[in-house]
N, C-alpha and C positions, 0 to 999 in steps of 0.2 A: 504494500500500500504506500501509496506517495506520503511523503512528511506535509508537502506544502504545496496540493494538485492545484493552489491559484496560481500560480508560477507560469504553467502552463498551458495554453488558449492554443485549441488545436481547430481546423477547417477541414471536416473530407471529402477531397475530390469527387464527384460522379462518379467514377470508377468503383466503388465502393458502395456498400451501402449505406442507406443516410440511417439506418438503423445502429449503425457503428456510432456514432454520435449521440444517439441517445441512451443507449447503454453504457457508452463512459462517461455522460454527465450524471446515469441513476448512481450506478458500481462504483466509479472512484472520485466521483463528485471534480470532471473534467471538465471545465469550460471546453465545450466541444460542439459546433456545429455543422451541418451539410450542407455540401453547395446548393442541393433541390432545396433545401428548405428556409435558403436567405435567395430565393427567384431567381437564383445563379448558374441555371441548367442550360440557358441558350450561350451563355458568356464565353470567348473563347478563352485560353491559357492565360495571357498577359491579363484580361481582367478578374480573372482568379487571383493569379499572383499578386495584382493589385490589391485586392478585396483583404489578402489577409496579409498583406504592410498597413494599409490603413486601419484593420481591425488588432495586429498585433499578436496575429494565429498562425501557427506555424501549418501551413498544408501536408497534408499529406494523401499522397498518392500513388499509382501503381501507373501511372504515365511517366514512365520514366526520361524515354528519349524527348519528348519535347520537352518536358520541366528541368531537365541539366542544361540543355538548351537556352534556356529561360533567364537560367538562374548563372549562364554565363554571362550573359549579355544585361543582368541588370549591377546596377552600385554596389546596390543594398537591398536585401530580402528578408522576408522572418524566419528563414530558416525552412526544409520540407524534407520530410520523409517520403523516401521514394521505396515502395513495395517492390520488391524485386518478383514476388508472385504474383500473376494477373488474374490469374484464374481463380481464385478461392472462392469457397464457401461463405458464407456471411460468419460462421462461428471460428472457419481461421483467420478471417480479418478481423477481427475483435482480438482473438489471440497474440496476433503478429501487431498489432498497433498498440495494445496493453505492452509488451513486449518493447516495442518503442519509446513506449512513455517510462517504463524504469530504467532505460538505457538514455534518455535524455536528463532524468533525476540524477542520473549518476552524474553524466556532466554538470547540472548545474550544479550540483554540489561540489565541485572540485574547479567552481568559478567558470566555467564555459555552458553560453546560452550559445542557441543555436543562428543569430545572425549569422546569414552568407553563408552559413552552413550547409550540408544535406546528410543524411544518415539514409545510409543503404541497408536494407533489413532484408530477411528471407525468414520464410516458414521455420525451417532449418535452427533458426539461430543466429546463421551467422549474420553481424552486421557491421557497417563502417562507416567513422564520420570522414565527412570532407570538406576545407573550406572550397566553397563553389561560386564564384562570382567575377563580373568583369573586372574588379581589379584584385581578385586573384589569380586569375588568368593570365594576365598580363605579368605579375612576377613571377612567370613558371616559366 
């Protein structure tokens, strides 16, 4: 269980279901919403990404090739989880993003949010963070 789940303000992609969202605001008391259910279904990526710098919610998604995409070419982002599995069920994407959220607790607890960040996760387990952004890019 998270020590301090106001910390973190999560958005989930379309690709997922928006049911993910409300079971991490019931279960770990997640500031968590869905893109369908802030009218955000017709919007393309960049006004995703938008939505959650202005809202201060890290995305997360299973669109991986366009949102590293995204998230090369912007400043500044709030950070996204990109699902490395596209295909799951709705109860292992709750798994795999519960999964997420103690693996970003752990960072913040050792002083790293996830600006400009991405964390690459899989069913699996395995996951990694990355700083991801145009001027990270640029000093690689």
């Amino acid at each position: 269980m998270l020590k301090d789940p106001q910390n973190i303000k999560l958005l989930i992609d379309e690709d997922l279901s928006p049911r993910v969202a409300h079971l991490l605001c019931e279960q770990l008391l997640i500031d968590s919403i869905s893109v369908r259910d802030r009218g955000l279904l017709s919007s393309n990526d960049p006004e995703v990404l938008e939505y959650a710098f202005q809202e201060d919610r890290i995305l997360v998604t299973a669109n991986i090739r366009d949102f590293e995409q995204l998230a090369r070419s912007y400043e500044i982002h709030p950070g996204i989880v990109l699902i490395r599995d596209g295909s799951l069920l709705r109860e292992e994407q709750i798994i795999i993003v519960k999964n997420a959220i103690q693996a970003i607790e752990e960072e913040l607890k050792d002083g790293r949010d996830m600006i400009n960040r991405v964390l690459y996760i899989s069913i699996d387990g395995t996951k990694k963070f990355e700083n991801l952004s145009a001027s990270s890019v640029e000093k690689d």
